[in-house]
PDB file as gemmi writes it, atoms N, CA and C in Angstrom:
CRYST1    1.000    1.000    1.000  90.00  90.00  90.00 P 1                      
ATOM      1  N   UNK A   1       0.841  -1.163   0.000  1.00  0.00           N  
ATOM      2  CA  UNK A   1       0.000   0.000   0.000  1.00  0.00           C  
ATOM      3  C   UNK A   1       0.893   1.236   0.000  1.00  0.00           C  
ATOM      4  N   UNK A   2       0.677   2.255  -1.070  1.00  0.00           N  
ATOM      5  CA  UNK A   2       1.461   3.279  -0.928  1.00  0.00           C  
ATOM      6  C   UNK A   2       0.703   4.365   0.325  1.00  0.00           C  
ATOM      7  N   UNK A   3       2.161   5.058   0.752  1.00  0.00           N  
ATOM      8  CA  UNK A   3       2.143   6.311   1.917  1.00  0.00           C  
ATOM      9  C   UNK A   3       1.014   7.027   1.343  1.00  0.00           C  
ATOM     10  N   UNK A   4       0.680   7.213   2.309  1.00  0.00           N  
ATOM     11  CA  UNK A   4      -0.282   8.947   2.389  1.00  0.00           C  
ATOM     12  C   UNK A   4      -0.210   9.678   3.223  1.00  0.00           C  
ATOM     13  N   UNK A   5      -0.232  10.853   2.843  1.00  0.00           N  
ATOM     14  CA  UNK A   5       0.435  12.080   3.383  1.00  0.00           C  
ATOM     15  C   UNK A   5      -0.505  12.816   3.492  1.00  0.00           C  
ATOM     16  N   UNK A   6      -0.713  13.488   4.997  1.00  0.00           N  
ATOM     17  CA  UNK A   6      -1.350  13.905   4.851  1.00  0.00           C  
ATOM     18  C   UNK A   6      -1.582  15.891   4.911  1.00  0.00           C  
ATOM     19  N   UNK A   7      -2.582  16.242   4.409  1.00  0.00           N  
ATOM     20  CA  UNK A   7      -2.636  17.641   3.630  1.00  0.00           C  
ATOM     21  C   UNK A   7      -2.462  18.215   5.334  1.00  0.00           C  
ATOM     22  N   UNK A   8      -1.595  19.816   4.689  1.00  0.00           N  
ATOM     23  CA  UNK A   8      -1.607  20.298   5.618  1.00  0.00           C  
ATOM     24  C   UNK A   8      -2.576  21.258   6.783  1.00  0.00           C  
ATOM     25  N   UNK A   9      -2.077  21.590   8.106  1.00  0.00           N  
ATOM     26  CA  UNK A   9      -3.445  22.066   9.058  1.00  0.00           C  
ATOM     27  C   UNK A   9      -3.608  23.401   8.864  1.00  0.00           C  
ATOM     28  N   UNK A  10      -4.539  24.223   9.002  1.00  0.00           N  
ATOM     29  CA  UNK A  10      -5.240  24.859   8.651  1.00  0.00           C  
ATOM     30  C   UNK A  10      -5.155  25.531   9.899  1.00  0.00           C  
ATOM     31  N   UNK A  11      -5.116  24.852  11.003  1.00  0.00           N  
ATOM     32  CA  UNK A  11      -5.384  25.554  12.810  1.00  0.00           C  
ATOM     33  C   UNK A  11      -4.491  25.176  12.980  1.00  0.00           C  
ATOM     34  N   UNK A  12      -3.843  26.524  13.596  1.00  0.00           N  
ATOM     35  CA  UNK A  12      -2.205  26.307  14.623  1.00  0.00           C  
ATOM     36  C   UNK A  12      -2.299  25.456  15.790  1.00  0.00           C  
ATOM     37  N   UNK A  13      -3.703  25.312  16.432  1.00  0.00           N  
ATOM     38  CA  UNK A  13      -4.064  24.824  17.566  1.00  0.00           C  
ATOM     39  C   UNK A  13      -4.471  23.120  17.185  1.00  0.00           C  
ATOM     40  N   UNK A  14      -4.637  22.646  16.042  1.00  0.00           N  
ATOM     41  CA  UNK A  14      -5.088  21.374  15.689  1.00  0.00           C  
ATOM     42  C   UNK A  14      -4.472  20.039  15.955  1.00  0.00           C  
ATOM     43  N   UNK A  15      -4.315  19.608  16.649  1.00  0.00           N  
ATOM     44  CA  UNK A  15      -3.022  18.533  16.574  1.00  0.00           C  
ATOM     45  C   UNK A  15      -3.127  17.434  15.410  1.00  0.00           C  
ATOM     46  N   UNK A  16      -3.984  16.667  14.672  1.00  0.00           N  
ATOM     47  CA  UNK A  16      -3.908  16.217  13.683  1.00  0.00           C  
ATOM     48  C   UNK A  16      -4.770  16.862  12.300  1.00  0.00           C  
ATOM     49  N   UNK A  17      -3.961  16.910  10.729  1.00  0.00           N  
ATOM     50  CA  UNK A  17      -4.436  17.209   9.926  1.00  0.00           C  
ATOM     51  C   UNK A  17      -6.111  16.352   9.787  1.00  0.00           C  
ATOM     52  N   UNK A  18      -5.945  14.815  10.442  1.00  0.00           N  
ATOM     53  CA  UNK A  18      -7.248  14.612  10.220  1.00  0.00           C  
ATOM     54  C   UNK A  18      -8.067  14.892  11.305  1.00  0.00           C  
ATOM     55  N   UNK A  19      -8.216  15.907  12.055  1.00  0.00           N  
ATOM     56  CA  UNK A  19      -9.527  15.898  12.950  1.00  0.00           C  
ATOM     57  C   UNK A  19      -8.569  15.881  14.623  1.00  0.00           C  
ATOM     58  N   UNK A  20     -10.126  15.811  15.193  1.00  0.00           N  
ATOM     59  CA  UNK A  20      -9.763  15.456  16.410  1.00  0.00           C  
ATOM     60  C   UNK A  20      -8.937  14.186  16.934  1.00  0.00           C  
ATOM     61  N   UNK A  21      -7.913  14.188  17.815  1.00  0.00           N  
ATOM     62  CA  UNK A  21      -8.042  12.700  18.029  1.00  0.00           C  
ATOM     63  C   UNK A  21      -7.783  12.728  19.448  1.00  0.00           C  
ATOM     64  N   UNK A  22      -7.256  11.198  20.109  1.00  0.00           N  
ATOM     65  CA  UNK A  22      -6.868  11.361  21.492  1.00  0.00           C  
ATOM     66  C   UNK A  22      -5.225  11.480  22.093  1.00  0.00           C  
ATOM     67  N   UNK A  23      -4.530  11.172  20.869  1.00  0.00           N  
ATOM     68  CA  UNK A  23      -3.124  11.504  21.067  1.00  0.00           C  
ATOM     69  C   UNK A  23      -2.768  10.131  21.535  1.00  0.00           C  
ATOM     70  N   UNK A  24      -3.548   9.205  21.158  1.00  0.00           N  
ATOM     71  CA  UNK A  24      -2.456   7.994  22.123  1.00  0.00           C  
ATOM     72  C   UNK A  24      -2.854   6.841  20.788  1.00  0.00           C  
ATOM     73  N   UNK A  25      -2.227   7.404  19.576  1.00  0.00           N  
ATOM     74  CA  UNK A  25      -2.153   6.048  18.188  1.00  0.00           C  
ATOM     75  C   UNK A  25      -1.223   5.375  18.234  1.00  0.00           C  
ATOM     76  N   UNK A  26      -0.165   5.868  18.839  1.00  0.00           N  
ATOM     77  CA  UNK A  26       1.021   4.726  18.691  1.00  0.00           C  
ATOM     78  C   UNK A  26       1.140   3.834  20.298  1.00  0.00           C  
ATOM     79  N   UNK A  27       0.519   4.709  21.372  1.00  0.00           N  
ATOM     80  CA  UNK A  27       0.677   3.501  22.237  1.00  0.00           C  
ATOM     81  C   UNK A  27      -0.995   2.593  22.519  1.00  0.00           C  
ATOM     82  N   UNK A  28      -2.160   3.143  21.662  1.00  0.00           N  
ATOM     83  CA  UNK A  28      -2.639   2.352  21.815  1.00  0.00           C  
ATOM     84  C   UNK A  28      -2.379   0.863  20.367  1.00  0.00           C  
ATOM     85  N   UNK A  29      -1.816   1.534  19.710  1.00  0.00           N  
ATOM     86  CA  UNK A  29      -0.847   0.262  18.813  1.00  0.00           C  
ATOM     87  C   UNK A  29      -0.226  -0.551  19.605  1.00  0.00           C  
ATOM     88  N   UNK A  30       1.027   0.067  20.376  1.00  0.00           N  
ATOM     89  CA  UNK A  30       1.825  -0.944  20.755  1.00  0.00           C  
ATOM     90  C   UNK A  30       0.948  -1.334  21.912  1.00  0.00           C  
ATOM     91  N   UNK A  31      -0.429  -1.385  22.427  1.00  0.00           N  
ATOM     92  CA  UNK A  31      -0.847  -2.482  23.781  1.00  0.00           C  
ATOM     93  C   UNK A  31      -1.534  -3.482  22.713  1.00  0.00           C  
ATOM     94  N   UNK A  32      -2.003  -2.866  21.642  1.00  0.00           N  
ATOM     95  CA  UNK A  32      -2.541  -3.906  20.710  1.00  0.00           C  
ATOM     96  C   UNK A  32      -1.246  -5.062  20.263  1.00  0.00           C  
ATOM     97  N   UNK A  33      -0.281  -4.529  19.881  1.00  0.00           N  
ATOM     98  CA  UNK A  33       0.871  -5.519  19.337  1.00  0.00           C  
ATOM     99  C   UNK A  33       1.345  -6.576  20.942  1.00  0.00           C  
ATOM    100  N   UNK A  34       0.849  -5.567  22.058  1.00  0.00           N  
ATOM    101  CA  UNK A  34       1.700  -6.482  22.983  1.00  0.00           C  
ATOM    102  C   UNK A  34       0.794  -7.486  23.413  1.00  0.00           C  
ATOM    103  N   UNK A  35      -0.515  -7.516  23.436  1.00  0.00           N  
ATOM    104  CA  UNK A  35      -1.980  -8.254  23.638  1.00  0.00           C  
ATOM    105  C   UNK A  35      -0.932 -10.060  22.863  1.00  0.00           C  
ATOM    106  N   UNK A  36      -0.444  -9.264  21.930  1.00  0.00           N  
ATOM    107  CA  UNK A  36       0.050 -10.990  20.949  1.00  0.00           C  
ATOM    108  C   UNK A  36       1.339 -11.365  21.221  1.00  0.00           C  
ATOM    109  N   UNK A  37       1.787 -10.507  22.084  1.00  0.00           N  
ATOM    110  CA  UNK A  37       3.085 -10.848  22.652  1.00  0.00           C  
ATOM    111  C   UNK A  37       4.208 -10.380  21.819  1.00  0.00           C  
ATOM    112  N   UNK A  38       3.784  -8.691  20.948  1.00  0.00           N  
ATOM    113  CA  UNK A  38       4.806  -8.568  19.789  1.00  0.00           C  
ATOM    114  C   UNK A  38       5.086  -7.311  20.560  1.00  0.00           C  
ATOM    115  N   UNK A  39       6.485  -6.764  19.816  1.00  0.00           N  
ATOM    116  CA  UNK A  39       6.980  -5.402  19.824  1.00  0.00           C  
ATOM    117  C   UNK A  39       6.767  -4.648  18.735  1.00  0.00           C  
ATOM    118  N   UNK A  40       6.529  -3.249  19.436  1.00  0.00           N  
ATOM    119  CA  UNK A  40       6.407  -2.094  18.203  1.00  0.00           C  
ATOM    120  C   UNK A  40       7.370  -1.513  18.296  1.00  0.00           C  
ATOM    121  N   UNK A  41       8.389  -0.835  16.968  1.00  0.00           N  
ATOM    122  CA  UNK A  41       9.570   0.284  16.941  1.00  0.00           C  
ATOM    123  C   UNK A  41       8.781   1.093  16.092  1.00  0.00           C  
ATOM    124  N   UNK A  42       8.843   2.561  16.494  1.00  0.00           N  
ATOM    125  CA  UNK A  42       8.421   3.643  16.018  1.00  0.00           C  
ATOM    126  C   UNK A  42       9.737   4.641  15.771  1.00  0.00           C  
ATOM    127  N   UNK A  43       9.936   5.139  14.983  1.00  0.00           N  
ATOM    128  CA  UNK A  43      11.099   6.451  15.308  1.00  0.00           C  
ATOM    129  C   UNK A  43      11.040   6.975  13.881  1.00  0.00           C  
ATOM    130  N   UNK A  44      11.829   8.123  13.966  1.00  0.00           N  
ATOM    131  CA  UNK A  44      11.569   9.126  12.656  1.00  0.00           C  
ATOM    132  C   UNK A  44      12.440   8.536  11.908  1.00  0.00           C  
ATOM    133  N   UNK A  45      12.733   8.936  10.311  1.00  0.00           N  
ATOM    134  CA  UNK A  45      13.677   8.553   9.059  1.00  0.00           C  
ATOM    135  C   UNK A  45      14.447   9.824   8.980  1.00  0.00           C  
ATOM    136  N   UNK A  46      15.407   9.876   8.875  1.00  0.00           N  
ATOM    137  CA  UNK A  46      16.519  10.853   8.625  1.00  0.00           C  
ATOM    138  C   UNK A  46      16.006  11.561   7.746  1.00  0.00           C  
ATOM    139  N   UNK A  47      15.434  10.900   6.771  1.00  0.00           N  
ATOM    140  CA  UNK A  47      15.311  12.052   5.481  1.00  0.00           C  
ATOM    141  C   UNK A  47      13.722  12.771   5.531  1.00  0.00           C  
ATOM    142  N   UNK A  48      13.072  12.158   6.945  1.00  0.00           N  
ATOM    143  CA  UNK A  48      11.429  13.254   6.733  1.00  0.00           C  
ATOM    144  C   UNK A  48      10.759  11.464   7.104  1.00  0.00           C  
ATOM    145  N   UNK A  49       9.657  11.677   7.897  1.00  0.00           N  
ATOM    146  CA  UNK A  49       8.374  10.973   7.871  1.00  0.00           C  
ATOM    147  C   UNK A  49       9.097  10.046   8.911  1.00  0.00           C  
ATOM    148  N   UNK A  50       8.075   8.879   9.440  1.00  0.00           N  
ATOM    149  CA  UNK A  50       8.204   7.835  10.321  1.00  0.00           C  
ATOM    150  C   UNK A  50       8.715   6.579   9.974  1.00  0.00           C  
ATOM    151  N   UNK A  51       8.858   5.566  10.680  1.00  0.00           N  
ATOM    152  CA  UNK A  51       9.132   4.192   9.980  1.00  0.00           C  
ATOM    153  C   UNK A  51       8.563   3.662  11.601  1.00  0.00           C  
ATOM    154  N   UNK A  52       7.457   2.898  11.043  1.00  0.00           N  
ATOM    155  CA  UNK A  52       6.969   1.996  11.821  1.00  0.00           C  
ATOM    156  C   UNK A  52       6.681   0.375  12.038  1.00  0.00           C  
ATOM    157  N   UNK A  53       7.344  -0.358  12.797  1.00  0.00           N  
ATOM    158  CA  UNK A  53       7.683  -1.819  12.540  1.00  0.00           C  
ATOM    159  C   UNK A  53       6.607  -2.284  13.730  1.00  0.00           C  
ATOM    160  N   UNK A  54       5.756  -3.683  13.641  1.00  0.00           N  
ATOM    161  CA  UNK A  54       5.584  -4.505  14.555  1.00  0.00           C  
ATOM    162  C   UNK A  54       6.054  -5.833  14.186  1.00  0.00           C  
ATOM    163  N   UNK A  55       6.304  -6.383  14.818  1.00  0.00           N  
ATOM    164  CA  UNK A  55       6.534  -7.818  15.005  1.00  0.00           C  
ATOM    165  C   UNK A  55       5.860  -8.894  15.974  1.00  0.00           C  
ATOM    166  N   UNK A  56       5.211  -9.584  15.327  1.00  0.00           N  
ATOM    167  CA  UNK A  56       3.811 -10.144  15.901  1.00  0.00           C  
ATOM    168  C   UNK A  56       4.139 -11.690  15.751  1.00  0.00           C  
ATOM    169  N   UNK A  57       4.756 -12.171  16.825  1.00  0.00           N  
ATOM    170  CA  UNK A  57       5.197 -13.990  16.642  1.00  0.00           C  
ATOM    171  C   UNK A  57       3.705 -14.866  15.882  1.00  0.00           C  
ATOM    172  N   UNK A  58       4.631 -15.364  15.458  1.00  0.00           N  
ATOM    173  CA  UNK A  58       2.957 -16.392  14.694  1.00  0.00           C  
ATOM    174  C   UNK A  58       2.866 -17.876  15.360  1.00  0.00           C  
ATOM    175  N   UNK A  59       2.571 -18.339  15.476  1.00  0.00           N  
ATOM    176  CA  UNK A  59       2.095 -20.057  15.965  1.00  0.00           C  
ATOM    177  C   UNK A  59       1.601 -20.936  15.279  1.00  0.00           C  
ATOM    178  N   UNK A  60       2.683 -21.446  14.467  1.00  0.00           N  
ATOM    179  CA  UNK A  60       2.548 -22.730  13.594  1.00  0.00           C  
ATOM    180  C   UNK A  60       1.788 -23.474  14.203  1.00  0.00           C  
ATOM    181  N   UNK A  61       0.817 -24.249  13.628  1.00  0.00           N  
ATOM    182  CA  UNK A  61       0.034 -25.580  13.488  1.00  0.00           C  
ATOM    183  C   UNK A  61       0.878 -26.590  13.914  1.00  0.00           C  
TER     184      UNK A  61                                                      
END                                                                             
């Protein structure tokens, strides 16, 4: 799936271009990744934007 980017804010006061939110997407990610016993790495890219990894063990049959 390609990136999307999103358009810029309009309100100095807005914290996301899309709307309201609650400020907690990446750690309510990582309680979701840890529910399966995985880790999340989040951190910025040198050259602009995020890079976001989970790793979610699987359980062979």
């Amino acid at each position: 799936m390609p990136a999307r980017r999103a358009p810029p804010s309009t309100s100095p006061s807005s914290r996301s271009p899309y709307g309201e939110g609650t400020g907690r997407g990446l750690l309510g990610l990582r309680e979701r990744v840890a529910v399966y016993g995985g880790e999340l790495d989040a951190r910025r890219r040198l050259g602009g934007g995020f890079r976001v990894r989970a790793r979610i063990p699987l359980d062979r049959p």
